[in-house]
Structure formats: structure tokens, C-alpha cells
C-alpha positions as a Markdown table, in Angstrom:
| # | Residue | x | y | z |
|---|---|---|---|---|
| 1 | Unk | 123.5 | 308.4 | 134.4 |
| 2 | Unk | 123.3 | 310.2 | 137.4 |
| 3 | Unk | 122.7 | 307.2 | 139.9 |
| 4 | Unk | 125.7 | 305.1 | 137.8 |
| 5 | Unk | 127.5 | 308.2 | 138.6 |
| 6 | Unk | 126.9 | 308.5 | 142.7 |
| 7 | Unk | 127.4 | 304.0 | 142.7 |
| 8 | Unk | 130.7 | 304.9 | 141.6 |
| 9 | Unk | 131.5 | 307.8 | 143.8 |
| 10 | Unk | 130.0 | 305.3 | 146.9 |
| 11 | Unk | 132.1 | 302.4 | 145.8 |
| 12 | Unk | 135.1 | 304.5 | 145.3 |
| 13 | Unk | 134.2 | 305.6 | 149.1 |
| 14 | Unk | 133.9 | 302.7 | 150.6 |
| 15 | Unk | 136.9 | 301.5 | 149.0 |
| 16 | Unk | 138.9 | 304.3 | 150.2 |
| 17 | Unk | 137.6 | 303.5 | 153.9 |
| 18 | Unk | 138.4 | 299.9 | 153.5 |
| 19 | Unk | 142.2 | 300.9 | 152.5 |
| 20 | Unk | 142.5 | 303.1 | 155.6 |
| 21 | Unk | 142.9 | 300.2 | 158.2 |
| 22 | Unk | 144.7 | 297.2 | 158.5 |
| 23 | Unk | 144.1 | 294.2 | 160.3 |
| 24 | Unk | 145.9 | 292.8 | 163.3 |
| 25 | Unk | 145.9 | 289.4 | 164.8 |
| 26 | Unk | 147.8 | 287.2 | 167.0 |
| 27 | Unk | 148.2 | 284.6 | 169.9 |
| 28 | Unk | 149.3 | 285.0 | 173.2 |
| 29 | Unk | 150.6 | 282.3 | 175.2 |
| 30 | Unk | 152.4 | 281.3 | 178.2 |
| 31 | Unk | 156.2 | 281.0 | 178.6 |
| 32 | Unk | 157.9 | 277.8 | 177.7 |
| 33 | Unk | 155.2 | 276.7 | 175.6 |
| 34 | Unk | 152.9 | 276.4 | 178.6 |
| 35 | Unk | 149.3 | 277.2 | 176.5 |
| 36 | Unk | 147.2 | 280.0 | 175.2 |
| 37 | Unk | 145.9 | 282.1 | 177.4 |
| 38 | Unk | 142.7 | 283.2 | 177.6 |
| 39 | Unk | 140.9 | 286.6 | 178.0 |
| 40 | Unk | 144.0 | 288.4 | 177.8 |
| 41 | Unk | 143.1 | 292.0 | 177.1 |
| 42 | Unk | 145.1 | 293.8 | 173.9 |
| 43 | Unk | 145.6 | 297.1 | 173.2 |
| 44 | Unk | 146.8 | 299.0 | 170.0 |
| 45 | Unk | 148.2 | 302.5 | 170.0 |
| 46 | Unk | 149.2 | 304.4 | 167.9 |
| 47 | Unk | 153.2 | 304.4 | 168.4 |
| 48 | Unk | 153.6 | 308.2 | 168.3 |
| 49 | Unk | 151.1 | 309.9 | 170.1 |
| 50 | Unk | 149.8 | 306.8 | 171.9 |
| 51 | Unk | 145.8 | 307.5 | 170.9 |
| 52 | Unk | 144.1 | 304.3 | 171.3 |
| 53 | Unk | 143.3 | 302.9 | 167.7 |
| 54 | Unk | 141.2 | 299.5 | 169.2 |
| 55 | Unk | 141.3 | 297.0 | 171.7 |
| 56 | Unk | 139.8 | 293.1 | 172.3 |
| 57 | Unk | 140.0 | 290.0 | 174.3 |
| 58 | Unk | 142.1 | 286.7 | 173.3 |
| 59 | Unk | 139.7 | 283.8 | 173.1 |
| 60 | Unk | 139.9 | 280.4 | 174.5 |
| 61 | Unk | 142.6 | 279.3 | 172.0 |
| 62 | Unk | 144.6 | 282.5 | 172.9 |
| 63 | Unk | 143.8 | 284.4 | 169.5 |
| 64 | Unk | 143.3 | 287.9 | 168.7 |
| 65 | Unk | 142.1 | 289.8 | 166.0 |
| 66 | Unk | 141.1 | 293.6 | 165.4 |
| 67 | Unk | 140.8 | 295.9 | 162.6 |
| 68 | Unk | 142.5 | 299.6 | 163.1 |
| 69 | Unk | 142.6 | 302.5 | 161.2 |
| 70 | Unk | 145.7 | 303.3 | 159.5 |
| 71 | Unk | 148.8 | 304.9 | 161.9 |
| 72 | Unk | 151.6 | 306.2 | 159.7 |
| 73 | Unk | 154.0 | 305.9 | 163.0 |
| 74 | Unk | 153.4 | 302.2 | 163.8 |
| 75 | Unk | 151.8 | 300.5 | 166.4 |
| 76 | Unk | 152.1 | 299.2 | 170.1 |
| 77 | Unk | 150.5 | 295.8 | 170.6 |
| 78 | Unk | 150.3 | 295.7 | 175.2 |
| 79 | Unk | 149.1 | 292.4 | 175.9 |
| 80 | Unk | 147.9 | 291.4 | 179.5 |
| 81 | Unk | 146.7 | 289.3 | 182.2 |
| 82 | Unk | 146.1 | 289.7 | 186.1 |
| 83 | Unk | 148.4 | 286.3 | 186.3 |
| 84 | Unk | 151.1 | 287.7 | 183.8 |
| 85 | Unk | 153.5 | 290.1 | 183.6 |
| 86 | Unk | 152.5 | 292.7 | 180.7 |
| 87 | Unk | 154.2 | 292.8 | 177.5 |
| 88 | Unk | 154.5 | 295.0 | 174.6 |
| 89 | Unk | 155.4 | 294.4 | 171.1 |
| 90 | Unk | 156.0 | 297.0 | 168.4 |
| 91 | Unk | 154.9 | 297.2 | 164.9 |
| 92 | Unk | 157.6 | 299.7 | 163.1 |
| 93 | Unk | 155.9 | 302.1 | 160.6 |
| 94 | Unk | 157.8 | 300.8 | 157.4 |
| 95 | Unk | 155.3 | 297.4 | 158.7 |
| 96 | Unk | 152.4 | 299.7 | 157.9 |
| 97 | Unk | 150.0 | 299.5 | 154.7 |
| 98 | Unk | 146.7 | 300.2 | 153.8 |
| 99 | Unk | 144.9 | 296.8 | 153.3 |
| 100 | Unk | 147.4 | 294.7 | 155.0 |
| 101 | Unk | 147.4 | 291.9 | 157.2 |
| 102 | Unk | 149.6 | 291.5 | 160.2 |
| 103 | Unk | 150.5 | 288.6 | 162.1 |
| 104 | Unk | 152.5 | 288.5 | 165.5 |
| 105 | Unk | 152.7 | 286.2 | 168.8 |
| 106 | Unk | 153.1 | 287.4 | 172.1 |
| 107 | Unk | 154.8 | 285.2 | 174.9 |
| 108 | Unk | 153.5 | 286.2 | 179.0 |
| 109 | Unk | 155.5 | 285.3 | 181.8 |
| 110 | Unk | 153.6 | 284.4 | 184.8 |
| 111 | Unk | 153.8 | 286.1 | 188.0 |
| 112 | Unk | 155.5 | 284.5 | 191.0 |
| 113 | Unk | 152.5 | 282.5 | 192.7 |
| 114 | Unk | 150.7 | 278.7 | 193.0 |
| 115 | Unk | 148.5 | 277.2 | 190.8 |
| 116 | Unk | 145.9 | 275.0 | 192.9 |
| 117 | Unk | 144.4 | 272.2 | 190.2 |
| 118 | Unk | 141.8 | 270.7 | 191.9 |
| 119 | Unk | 140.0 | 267.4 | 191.3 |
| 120 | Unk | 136.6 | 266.9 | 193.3 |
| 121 | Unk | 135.3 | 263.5 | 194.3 |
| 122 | Unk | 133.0 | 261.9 | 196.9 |
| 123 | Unk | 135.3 | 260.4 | 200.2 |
| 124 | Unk | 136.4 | 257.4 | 199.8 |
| 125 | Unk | 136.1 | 256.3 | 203.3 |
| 126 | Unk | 135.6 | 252.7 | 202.3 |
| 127 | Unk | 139.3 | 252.3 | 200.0 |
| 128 | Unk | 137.9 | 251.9 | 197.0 |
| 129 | Unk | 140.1 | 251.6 | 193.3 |
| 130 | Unk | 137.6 | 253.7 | 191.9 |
| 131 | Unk | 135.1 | 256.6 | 193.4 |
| 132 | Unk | 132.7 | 258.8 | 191.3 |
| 133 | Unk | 133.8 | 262.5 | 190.2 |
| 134 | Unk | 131.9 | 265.4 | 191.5 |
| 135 | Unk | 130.3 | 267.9 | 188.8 |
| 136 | Unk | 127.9 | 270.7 | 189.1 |
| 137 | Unk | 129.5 | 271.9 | 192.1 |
| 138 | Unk | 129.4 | 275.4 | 193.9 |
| 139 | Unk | 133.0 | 276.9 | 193.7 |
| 140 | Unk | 133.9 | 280.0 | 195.5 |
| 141 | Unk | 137.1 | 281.2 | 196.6 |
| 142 | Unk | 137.6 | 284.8 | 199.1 |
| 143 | Unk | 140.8 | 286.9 | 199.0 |
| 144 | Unk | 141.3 | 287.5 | 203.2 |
| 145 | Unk | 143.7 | 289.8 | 202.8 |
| 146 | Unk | 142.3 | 292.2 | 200.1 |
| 147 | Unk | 138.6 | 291.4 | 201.1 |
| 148 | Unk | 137.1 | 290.6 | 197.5 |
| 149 | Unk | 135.6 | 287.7 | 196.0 |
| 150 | Unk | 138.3 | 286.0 | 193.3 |
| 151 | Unk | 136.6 | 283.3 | 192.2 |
| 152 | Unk | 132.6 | 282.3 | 191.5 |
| 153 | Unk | 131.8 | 278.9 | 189.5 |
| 154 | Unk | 127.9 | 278.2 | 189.9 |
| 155 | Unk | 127.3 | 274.7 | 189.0 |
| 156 | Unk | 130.8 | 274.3 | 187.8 |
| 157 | Unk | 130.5 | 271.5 | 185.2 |
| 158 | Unk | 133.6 | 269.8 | 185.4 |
| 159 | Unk | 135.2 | 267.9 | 188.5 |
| 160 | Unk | 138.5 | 269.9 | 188.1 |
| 161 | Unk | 139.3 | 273.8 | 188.7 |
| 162 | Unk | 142.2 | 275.5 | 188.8 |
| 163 | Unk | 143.1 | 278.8 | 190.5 |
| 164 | Unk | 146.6 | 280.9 | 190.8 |
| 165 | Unk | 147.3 | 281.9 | 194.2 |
| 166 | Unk | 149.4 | 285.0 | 194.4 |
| 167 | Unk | 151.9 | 285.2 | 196.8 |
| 168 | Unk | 151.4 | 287.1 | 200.3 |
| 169 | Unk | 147.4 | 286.1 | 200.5 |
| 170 | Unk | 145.3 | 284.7 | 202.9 |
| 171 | Unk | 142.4 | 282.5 | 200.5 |
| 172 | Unk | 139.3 | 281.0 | 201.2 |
| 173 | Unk | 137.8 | 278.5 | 199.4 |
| 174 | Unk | 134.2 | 276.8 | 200.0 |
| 175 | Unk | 133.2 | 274.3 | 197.5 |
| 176 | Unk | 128.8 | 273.4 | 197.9 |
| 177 | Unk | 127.4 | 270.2 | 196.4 |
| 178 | Unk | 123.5 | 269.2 | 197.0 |
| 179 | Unk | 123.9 | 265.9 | 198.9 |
| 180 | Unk | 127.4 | 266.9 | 200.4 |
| 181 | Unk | 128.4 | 268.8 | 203.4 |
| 182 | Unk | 129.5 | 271.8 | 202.4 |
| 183 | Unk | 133.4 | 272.1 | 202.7 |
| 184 | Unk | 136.0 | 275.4 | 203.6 |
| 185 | Unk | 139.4 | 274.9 | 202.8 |
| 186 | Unk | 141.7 | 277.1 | 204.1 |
| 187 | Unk | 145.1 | 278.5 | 202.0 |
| 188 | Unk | 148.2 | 280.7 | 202.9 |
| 189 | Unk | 150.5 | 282.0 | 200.4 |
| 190 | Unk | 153.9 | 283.1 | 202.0 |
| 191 | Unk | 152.7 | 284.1 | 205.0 |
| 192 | Unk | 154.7 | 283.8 | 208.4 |
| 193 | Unk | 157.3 | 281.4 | 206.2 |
| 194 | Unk | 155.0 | 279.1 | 204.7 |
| 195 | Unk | 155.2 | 279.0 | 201.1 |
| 196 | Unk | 152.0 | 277.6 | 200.6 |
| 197 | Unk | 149.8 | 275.9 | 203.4 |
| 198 | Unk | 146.4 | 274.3 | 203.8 |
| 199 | Unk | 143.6 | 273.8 | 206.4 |
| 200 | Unk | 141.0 | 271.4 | 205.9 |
| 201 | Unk | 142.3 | 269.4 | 202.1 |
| 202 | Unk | 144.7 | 266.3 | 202.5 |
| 203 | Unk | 146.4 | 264.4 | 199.4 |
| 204 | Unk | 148.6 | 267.5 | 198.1 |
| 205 | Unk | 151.1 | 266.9 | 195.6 |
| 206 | Unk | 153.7 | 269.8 | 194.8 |
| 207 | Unk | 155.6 | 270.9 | 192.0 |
| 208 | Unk | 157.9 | 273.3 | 193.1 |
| 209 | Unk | 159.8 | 275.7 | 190.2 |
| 210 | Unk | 162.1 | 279.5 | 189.8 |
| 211 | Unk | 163.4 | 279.1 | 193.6 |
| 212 | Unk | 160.0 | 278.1 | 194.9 |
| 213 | Unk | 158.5 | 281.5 | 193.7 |
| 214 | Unk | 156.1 | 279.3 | 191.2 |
| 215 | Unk | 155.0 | 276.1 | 191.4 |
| 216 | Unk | 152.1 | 273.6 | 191.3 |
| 217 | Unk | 149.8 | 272.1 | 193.5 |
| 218 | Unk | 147.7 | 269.6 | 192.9 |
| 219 | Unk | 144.8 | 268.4 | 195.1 |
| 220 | Unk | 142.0 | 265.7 | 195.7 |
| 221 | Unk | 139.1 | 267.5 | 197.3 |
| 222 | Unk | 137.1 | 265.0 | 198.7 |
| 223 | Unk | 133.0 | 265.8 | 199.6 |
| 224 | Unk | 131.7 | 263.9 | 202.4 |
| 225 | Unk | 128.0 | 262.7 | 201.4 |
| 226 | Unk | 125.1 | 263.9 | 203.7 |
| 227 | Unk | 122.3 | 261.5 | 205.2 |
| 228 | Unk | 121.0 | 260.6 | 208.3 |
| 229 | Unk | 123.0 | 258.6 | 210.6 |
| 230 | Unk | 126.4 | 259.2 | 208.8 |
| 231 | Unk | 128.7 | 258.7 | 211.3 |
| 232 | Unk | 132.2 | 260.6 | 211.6 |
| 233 | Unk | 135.6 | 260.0 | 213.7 |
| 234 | Unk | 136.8 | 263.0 | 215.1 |
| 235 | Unk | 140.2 | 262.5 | 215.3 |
| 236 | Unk | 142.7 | 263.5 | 217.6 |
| 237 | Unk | 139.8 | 264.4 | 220.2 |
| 238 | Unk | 140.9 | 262.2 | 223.5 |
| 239 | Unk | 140.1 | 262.3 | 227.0 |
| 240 | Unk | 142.9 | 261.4 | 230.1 |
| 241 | Unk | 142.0 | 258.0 | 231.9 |
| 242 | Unk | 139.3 | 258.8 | 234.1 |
| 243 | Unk | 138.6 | 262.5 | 233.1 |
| 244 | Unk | 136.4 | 264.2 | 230.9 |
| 245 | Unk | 137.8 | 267.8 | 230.6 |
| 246 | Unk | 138.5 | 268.8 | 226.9 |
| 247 | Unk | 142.4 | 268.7 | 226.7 |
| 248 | Unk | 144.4 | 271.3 | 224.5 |
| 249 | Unk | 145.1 | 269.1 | 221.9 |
| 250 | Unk | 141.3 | 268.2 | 221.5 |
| 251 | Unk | 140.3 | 271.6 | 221.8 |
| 252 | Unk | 141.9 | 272.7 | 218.8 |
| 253 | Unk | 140.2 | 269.4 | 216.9 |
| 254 | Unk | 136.6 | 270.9 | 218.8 |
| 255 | Unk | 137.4 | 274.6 | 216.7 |
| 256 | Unk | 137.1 | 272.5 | 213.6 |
| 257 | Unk | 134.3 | 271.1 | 214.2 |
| 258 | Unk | 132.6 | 274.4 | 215.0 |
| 259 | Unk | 133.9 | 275.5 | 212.0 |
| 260 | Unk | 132.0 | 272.5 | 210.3 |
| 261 | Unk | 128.7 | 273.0 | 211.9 |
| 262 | Unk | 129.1 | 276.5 | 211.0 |
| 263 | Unk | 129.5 | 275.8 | 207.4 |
| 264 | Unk | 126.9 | 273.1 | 207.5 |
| 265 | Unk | 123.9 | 275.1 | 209.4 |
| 266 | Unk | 120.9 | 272.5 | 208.0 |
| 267 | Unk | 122.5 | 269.5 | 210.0 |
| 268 | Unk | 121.6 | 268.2 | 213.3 |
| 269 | Unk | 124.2 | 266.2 | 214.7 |
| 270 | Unk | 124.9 | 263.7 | 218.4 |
| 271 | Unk | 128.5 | 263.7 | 219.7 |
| 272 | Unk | 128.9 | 260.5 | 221.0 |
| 273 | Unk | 131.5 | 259.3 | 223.5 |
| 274 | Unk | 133.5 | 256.2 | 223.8 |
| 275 | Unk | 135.6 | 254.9 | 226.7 |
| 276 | Unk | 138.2 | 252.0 | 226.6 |
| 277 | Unk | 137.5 | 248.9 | 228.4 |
| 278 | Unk | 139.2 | 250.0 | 232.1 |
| 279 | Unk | 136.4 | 249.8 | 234.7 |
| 280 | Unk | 133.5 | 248.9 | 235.6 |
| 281 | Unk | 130.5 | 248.9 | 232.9 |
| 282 | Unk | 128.5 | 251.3 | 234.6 |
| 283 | Unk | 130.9 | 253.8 | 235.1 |
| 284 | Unk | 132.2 | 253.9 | 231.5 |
| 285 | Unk | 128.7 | 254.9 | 230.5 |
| 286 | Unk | 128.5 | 257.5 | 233.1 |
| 287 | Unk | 132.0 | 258.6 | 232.8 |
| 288 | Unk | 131.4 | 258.5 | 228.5 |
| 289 | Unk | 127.9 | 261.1 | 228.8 |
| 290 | Unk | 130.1 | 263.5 | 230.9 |
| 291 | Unk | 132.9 | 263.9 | 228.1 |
| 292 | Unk | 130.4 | 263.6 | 225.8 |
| 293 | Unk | 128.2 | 266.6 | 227.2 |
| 294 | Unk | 131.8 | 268.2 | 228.0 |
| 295 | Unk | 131.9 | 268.4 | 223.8 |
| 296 | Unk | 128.6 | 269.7 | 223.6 |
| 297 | Unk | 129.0 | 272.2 | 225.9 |
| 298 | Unk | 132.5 | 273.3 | 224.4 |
| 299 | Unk | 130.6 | 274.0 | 220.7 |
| 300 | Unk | 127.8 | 275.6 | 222.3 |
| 301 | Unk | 130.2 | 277.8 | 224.0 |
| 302 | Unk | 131.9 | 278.6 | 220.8 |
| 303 | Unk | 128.5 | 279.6 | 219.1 |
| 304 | Unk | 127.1 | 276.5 | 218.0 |
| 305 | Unk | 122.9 | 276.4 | 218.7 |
| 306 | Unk | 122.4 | 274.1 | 221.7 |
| 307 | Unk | 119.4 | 273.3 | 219.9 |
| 308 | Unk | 121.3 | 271.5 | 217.0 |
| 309 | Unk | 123.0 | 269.3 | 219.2 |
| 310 | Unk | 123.0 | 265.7 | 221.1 |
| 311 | Unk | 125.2 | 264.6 | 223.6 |
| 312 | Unk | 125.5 | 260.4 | 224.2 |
| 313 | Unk | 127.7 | 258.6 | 226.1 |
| 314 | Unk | 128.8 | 254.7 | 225.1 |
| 315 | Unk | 131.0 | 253.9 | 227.5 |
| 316 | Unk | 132.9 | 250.7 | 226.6 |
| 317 | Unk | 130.1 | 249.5 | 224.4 |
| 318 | Unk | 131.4 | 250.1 | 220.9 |
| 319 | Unk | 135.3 | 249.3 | 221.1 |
| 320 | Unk | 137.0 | 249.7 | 217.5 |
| 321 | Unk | 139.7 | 247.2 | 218.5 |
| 322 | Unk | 140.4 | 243.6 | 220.7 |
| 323 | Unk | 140.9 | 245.7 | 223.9 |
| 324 | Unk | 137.9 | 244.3 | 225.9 |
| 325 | Unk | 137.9 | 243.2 | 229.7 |
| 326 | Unk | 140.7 | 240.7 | 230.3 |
| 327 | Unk | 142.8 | 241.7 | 227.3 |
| 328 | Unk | 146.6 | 243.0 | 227.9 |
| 329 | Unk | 146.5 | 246.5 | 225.5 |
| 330 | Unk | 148.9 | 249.3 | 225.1 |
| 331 | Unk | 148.1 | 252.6 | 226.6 |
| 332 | Unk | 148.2 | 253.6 | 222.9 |
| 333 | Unk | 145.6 | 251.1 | 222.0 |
| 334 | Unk | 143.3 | 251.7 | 225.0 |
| 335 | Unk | 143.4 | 255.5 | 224.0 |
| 336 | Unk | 142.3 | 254.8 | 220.7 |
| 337 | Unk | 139.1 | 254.1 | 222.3 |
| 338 | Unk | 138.6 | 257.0 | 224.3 |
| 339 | Unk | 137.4 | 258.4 | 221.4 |
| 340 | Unk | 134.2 | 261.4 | 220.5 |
| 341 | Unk | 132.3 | 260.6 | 217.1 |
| 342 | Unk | 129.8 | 262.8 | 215.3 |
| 343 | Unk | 127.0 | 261.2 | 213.7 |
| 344 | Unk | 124.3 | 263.4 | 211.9 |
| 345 | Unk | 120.4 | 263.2 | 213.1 |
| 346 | Unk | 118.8 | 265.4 | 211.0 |
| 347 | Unk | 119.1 | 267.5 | 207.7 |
| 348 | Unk | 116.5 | 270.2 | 206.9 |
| 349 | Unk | 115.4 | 270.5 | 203.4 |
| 350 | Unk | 117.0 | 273.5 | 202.6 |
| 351 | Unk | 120.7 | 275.1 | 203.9 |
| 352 | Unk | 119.8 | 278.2 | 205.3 |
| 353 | Unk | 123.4 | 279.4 | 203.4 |
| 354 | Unk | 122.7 | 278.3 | 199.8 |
| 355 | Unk | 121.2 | 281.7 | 199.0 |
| 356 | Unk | 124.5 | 283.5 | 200.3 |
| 357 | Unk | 127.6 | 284.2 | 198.8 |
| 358 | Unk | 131.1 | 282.8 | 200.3 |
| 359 | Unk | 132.0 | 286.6 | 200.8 |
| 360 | Unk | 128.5 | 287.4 | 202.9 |
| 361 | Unk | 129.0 | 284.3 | 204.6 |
| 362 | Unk | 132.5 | 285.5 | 206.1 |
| 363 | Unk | 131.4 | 289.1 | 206.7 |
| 364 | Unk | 128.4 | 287.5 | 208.8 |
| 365 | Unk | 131.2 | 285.4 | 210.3 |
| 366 | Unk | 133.4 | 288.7 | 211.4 |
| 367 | Unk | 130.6 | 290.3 | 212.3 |
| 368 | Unk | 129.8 | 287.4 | 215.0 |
| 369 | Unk | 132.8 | 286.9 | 216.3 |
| 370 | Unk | 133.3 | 290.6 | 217.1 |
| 371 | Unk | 129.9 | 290.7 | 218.9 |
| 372 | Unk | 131.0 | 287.9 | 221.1 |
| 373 | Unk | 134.8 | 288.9 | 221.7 |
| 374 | Unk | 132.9 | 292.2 | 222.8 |
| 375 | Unk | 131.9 | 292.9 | 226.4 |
| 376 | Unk | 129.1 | 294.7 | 225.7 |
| 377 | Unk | 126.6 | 295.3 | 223.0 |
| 378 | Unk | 124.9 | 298.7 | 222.1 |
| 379 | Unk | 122.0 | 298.7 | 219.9 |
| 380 | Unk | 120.3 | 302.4 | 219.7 |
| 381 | Unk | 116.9 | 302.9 | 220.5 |
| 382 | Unk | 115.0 | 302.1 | 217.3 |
| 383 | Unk | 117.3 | 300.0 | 216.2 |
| 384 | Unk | 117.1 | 296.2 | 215.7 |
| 385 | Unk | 119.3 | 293.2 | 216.5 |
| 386 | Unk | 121.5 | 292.0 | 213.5 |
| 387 | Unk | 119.4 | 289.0 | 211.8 |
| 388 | Unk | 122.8 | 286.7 | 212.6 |
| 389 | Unk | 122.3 | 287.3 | 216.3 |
| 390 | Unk | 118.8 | 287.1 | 216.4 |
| 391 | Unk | 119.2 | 283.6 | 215.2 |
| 392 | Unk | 122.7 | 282.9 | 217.7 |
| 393 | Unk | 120.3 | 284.2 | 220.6 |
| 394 | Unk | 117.4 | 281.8 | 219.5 |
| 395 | Unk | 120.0 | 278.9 | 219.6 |
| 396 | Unk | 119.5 | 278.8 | 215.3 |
| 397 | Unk | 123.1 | 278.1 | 214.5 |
């Protein structure tokens, strides 16, 4: 009789606890019907005092759903999201009772910024209808102005990302693929009266919305595939007839390339030089090494590893167009020749950067580029070198 009696005082219990909450649960989504939004943090307070009663996350459909113990005075529901302005919805208390079920939706409105949605696929140097989608990639983005990592996708599955820029930030964005050169992109968000700018991505189409405060951009990444004797066309890097200084306008095509080799440190590479057709034979070729070794020299100036580099000059040799001896061309035309390509001799078998982040590579980056825009360099007595200089003084980048 005794143990019938404590059942029923248990059950009577546990009946009484289950009576003293109720259950909440919801969507949140984007304005304008836009989609659910996911991982959106939710609160409940009590609507009186304000004592936290529970919290969760919205799940990839945007849902919600938390029990809470009973609050006589109502409740506030705050929903939010980094990308969305925060929003709070009230439960009044006559809402309230033990047992009970409640339902509500809560709409976000997204912060002035840029969505980047990005589609990766190999170059398609040679006009195809169709090239193959890149998955598994390495996806990394840096915030330059508030120096944090934003964005880390390792072995992303799908060819497409998507990140919101916000406005006022300096982004950079590296995207690693085994078989690809590794490739930096580049992105500034209302800075110095650009409403949204990149370096190193072609192919960007824009959807521009709210007084172009929002808006869309979307954007074929294309991975250049890696192998031995891939030759690449630097553009816009030409010499004056008969001289083989590095001009202004090719020295700003030269910083890319730096920025390249940087970003690619297990590649060996020849710059090869092309003249046009003006001239004797003989002196093309000579007149070709010099502008190529004038290339070399600028990228080992600007921290490249002499060692990883290859100077050639072609002269007249390898003409892309019908300019040969005899032939009546345009200056245009004959410039087009004058030309520096970059054609990679070697690749070692592993990329000395695959085992560092996008944020330690541009601290180690910083770090460099003080040491040489120093005139001097103090290292106390016990101390060593950085490991990134030991290598720049061994010629290893």
C-alpha cells in the first residue's frame, strides 16, 4: 500500500513539473521572404524581471524550439544574427499557461552589406561550353580591417560559397585546391568610394538594392591547374622598342605576380621574353634575355627567392600573330609581341603553406614587409632570426 501510495505522490510530482513550463517554437527568416536563417541565436526572458528562462539555436530550416518554465509576466523572444538586425517579439502574460504550446515567426532584416556567391571552376583558357566544377576546396576569408579570421571551409564540398561583406572592410579571401595554384582575391567594401571592389576575380555580376547599401554579387572563381610546363601570359607587361627597363604600367602587372609566387611558394617558374619582329635575329634574342632577366631581377628585388626563378629570352622566335619580317603591322600589333610569359618548371610535392592558416600566412606577410621597408634590423644577443627570414635570406621564397 505504501509503495502504490509514494507511485502516486511521484506521478502527481512529475505531473506537477510537467504543468510548470510551456513550450516555445518558431521560425526565423529573412525579410521579403528571402529564407530561413540559420544558427540564429534565441533568447527567452522573463518579461518582467528579464531572468533568462532558456535559450537555443535555429536550425538549417530556420526553426526553433525550447521548453521554459512557467513566467506569469510573459515572455520576450530576442532573435539574432551577426548579418541581421535583432528583433524582439513579445509573448503577453494572458498568452501564458501551464502545458501550452506556443507558436510565433520572427522576420530579420539584414544589415547594409554584399553578399559574394561564389561558383568555383577550373580556367577555361581553351573557350569551352562546358568546364568541370571545383569541390573539396580550401576556403578562407581574412577581415584586414578588424584583423580576425571570418570565414574557414576545409574541404568545402560544394563548388559554391557565399559570404556577406559588411560595409567599411578591407577582406581577403584565398581559396587552395590540390592540383591548382592557390588563388587570393582581394575585396573592398566602401572604402575610399568604392562600393564594392575586387583584385584578382573577373566575371562579376551585380545586383544592386536599398540605394546601393545591399546588394549581390555574384562571381566565377576560376582555378588555374598546376603542372609542369603550364605556360601563362602576363598581360599588360611590355617593353618600349628597343629597351628593356620595366615600365610603370608593367611594374604594377610585376607586383602581381610577386603576389602569385608568394601565394604559390612550391612552384618553380622561367619568365620568358618575346620581341616583335623589328631587327635583326640576333639582337632580338639578346635584346629578349635582357628584359627577360630585367623581370627576374624586378621579383627578386621584391622578395621573390632568386633560386625559384629562370630568366629566357626568345627574341622574335615565337610571334603570336602574322607580324614576321617583311610584314606591314600596327605599332599595336607589333607590341603585342613584346610580351613576358611565365611558364612553371617545377612543383615540389608538398606547399610549404598548406599547414598554415590564411590569417598566419598574412601576419608572416606584415611581418616581412616591415623587415624590408626597415633600414635596419636588431636581433638581441640570444636571440634568433624569424623562421620567414631565415628562409627570404636563403633565397627559399
Amino acid at each position: 500500500m505504501r509503495k502504490l501510495l509514494n507511485l502516486g505522490i511521484a506521478l502527481s510530482l512529475s505531473a506537477t513539473v510537467c504543468a510548470q513550463t510551456i513550450s516555445i517554437e518558431g521560425y526565423v527568416f529573412e525579410t521579403n521572404n528571402r529564407g530561413y536563417i540559420n544558427g540564429a541565436t534565441i533568447k527567452v526572458e522573463g518579461n518582467e524581471a528579464g531572468a533568462l528562462r532558456g535559450s537555443t539555436e535555429t536550425n538549417a530550416e530556420g526553426f526553433f524550439s525550447l521548453e521554459v518554465p512557467v513566467d506569469t509576466f510573459g515572455y520576450r523572444i530576442a532573435a539574432s544574427e551577426n548579418l541581421f538586425f535583432s528583433k524582439n517579439v513579445i509573448i503577453q502574460a494572458k498568452e501564458v499557461k501551464a502545458g501550452k504550446k506556443i507558436f510565433t515567426k520572427i522576420e530579420l532584416e539584414r544589415r547594409p552589406g554584399y553578399i559574394f556567391d561564389v561558383t568555383l571552376a577550373e580556367n577555361n583558357k581553351a573557350g569551352l561550353d562546358v568546364v568541370d566544377a571545383i569541390e573539396g576546396a580550401r576556403v578562407e576569408i581574412y577581415n584586414q580591417t578588424t584583423k580576425e579570421e571570418v570565414l574557414a571551409l576545409l574541404e568545402h564540398p560544394s563548388p559554391n560559397f557565399n559570404f556577406t561583406f559588411e560595409r567599411g572592410n578591407h577582406y581577403t579571401l584565398m581559396i587552395r585546391k590540390k592540383g591548382f595554384l592557390n588563388k587570393r582575391i582581394e575585396a573592398f567594401v566602401n572604402i575610399d568610394g568604392c562600393i564594392m571592389c575586387f583584385e584578382g576575380v573577373n566575371n562579376i555580376t551585380e545586383v544592386m538594392t536599398k540605394g546601393n547599401e545591399m546588394g549581390t554579387f555574384l562571381g566565377n572563381v576560376e582555378l588555374d591547374p598546376i603542372a609542369i610546363n603550364t605556360t601563362f601570359e602576363l598581360k599588360n607587361i611590355y617593353y618600349d622598342y628597343d629597351e628593356s627597363y620595366i615600365r610603370e604600367d608593367a611594374s604594377k602587372e610585376l607586383d602581381k605576380v610577386v603576389q602569385v609566387l608568394k601565394d604559390n611558394p612550391a612552384i618553380t617558374v622561367e619568365l620568358g621574353s618575346h620581341t616583335d619582329s623589328r631587327g635583326k635575329d640576333a639582337y632580338n634574342r639578346k635584346l629578349s634575355d635582357a628584359r627577360a632577366a630585367a623581370a627576374v631581377a624586378y621579383l627578386v628585388q621584391n622578395g621573390i627567392g632568386q633560386n625559384r626563378l629562370v630568366s629566357k629570352g626568345y627574341g622574335e622566335s615565337v610571334l603570336i600573330n602574322q607580324c614576321r619580317n617583311g610584314i606591314d603591322c600596327s605599332e599595336e600589333d607589333h607590341q603585342r609581341n613584346r610580351r613576358t610569359e611565365l611558364k612553371i618548371l617545377g612543383i615540389e610535392k608538398e606547399d610549404p603553406l598548406d599547414k598554415k592558416t590564411l590569417k598566419q600566412i598574412i601576419e608572416e606577410d606584415k611581418l616581412l614587409e616591415e623587415i624590408y621597408q626597415s633600414p635596419e634590423i636588431r636581433i638581441k644577443e640570444g636571440e634568433e632570426l624569424p623562421e620567414e627570414l631565415k628562409k627570404q635570406l636563403k633565397g627559399g621564397n
